[in-house]
C-alpha positions as CSV (number, residue, x, y, z in Angstrom):
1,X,-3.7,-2.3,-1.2
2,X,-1.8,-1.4,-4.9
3,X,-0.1,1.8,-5.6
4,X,-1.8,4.6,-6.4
5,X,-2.7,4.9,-9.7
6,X,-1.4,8.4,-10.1
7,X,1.5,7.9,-8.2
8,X,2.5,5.1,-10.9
9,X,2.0,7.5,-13.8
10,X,4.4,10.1,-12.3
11,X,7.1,7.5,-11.5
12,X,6.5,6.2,-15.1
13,X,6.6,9.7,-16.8
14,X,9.8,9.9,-14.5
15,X,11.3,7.2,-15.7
16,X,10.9,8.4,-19.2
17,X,13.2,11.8,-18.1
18,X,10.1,14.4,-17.7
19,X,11.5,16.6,-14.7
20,X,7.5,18.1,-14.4
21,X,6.7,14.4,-12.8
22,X,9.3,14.4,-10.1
23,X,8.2,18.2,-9.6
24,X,4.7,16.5,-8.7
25,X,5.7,14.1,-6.9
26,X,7.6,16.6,-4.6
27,X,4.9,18.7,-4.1
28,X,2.4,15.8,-3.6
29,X,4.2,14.2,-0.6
30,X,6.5,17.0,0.7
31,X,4.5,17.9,3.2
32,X,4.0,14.7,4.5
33,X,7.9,14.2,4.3
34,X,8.0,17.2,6.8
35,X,5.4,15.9,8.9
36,X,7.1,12.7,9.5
37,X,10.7,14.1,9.7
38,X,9.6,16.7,12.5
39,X,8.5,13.4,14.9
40,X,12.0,12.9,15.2
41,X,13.1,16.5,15.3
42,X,12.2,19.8,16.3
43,X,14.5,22.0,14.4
44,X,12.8,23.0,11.2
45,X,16.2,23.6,9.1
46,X,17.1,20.4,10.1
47,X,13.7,18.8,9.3
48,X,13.8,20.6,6.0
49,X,17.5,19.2,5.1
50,X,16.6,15.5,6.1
51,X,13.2,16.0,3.5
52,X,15.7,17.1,1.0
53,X,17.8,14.0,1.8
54,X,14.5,12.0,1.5
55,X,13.3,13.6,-1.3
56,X,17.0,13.0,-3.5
57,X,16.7,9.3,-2.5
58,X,13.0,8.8,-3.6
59,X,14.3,10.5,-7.2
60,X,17.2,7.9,-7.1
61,X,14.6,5.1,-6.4
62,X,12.0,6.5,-8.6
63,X,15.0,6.7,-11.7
64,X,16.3,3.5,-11.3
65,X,12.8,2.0,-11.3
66,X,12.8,0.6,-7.7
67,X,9.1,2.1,-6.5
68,X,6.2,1.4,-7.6
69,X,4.8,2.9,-4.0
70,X,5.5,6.2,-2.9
71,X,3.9,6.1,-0.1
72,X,4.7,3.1,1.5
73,X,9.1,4.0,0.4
74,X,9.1,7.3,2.4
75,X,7.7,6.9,5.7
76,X,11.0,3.7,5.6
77,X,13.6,6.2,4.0
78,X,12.9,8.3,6.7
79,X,13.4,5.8,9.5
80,X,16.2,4.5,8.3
81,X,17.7,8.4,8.9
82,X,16.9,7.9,12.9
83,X,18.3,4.3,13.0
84,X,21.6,3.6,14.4
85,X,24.2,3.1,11.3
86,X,26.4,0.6,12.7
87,X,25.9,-2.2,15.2
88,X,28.0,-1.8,18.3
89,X,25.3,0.0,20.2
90,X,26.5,3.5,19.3
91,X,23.8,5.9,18.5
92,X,23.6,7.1,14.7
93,X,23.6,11.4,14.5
94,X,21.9,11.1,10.7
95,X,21.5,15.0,10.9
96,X,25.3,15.3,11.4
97,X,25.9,13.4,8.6
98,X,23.8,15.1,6.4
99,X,25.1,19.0,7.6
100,X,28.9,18.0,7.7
């Protein structure tokens, strides 16, 4: 299945600097973002600081032209918060790195 047709626009009108687009984008799939990110926690504050974490990289992917899919980029920028950050099989505290 292709990107959304409207999701392409937005990342296209963000690409050319309009700040409204990435405000759409936000508000089309932040609640989603939430959604997901609370599977793995059950703090809100921290669920709402990983979606902000989320959130900064889709605007760095979206910028640099590396999405096309929106969709299909979050639900794996979120994961990869969860997954350990270094082999050695120590456990990864993403939160931790994101509050400290």
């Amino acid at each position: 299945m292709g990107p959304d047709a409207s999701d392409l626009s937005l990342v296209q009108r963000v690409q050319r600097g309009e700040r409204g687009a990435y405000d759409l984008l936000v508000l089309k799939y932040q609640h989603k973002v939430v959604k997901l990110v609370m599977r793995y926690l059950r703090d809100p504050a921290d669920a709402e600081e990983v979606t902000r974490a989320v959130l900064g990289v889709l605007a760095d992917h979206v910028s640099a032209g590396e999405v096309a899919h929106v969709e299909h980029l979050l639900p794996q920028e979120i994961r990869s918060f969860f997954l350990p950050t270094h082999r050695g099989g120590g456990e990864a505290d993403p939160i931790r790195s994101l509050l400290w």
